[in-house]
N, C-alpha and C positions, 0 to 999 in steps of 0.2 A: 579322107582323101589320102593315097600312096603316091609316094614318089616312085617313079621310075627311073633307073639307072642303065647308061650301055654300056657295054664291055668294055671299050677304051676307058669310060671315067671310072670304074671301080677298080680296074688293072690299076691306073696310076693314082688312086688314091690307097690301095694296098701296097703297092710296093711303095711310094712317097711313105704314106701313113702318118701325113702333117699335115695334110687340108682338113678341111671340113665342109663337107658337100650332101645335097639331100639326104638325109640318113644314114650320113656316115661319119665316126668321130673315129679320131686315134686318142690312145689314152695310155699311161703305162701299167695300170693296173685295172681290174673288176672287183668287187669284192666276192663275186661268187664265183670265180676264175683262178685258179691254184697255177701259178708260172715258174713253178721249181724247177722246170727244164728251159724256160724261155732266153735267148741270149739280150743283155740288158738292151742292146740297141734296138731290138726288133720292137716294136712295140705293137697293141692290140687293135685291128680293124673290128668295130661294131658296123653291122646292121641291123638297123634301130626296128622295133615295133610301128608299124606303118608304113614300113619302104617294103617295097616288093622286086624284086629281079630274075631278070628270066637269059640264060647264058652261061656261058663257063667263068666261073673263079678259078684263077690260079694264083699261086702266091707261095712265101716261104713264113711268114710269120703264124702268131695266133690268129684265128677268125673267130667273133660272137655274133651270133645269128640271133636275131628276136622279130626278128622283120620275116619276110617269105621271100623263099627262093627255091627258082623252077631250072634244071640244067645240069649241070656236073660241078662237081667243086676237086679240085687237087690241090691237099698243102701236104705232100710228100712229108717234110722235114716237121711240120709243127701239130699244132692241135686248132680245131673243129668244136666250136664246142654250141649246140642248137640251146638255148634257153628258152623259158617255160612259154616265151609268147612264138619262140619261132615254130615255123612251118617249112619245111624244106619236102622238094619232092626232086633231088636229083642222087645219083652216085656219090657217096663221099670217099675220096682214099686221102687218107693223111696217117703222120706217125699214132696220134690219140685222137678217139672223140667219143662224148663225152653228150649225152642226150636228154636233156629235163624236158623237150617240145615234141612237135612230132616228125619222123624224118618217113619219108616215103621212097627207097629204093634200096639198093645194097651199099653195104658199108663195109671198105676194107682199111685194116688199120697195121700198119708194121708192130706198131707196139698193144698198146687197149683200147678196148671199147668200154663204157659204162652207161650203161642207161640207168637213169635215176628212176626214184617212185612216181614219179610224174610224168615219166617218160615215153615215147611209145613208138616203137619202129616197124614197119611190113616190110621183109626185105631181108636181102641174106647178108650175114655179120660172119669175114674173117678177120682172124686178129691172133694174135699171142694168148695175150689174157685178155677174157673177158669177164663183167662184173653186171648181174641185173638184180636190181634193189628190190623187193618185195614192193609191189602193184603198178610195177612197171610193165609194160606191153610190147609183147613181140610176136611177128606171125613170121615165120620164115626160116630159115636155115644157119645153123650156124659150123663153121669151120676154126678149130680150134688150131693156128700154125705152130709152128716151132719157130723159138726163135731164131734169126738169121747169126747164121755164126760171122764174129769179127775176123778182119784178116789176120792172118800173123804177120811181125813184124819179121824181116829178112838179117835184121840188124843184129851183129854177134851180143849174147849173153856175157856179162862180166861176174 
């Protein structure tokens, strides 16, 4: 049996990211989640194995996917990341994601993509860098960006 979640209660359990509500845990770490970019406050929304959601995500933190979700997902600034039991069938754009499950649409990322050996995406991947592990799966297109140039500062040089 799955939970079902609506858009108002995963908005504010993402942004909160301190309830805990059908299928959803904050936590400050995963062990198979690498958070060398993560800011210490932000901490990790899980969607658990057995929850199911159908809607937009939006958010600025990490997201772990192991549960399924059907919609759009935007985390501009963070990372995405589908583990081996998730199932995603919507648009991902975030800075990184990072795919052990199976993701079914396109995938744009400012910084990387990685699809692991387990992994498997139908669907078109832009990104900076991208990485796919030997027996990983992909059908679709990919677009290799450049990365986006920083501003300069205005401030005189000493």
């Amino acid at each position: 049996m799955s939970s079902t979640l609506n858009r108002y209660q995963l908005e504010t359990d993402f942004i909160n990211s301190r309830s805990h509500r059908a299928g959803l845990a904050s936590s400050t770490a995963a062990d198979h989640v690498d958070h060398r970019d993560d800011a210490p406050d932000i901490k990790l929304c899980q969607i658990r194995k057995g929850t199911s959601f159908s809607g937009e995500i939006r958010g600025v933190g990490p997201l772990y996917i192991d549960g399924e979700v059907e919609g759009n997902i935007s985390i501009p600034a963070g990372r995405v990341t589908v583990g081996q039991d998730g199932r995603v069938e919507a648009d991902i754009s975030a800075k990184e994601v990072i795919v052990m499950g199976k993701v079914r649409g396109d995938i744009l990322a400012s910084d990387r993509v990685d699809i692991r050996a387990e992994g498997s995406v139908i669907g078109n991947i832009a990104a900076v860098h991208i990485s796919i592990e030997d027996g990983a799966f992909l059908k679709g297109g990919i677009a290799v960006r450049l990365p986006q140039a920083k501003p300069e500062s205005n401030a005189p040089r000493s």
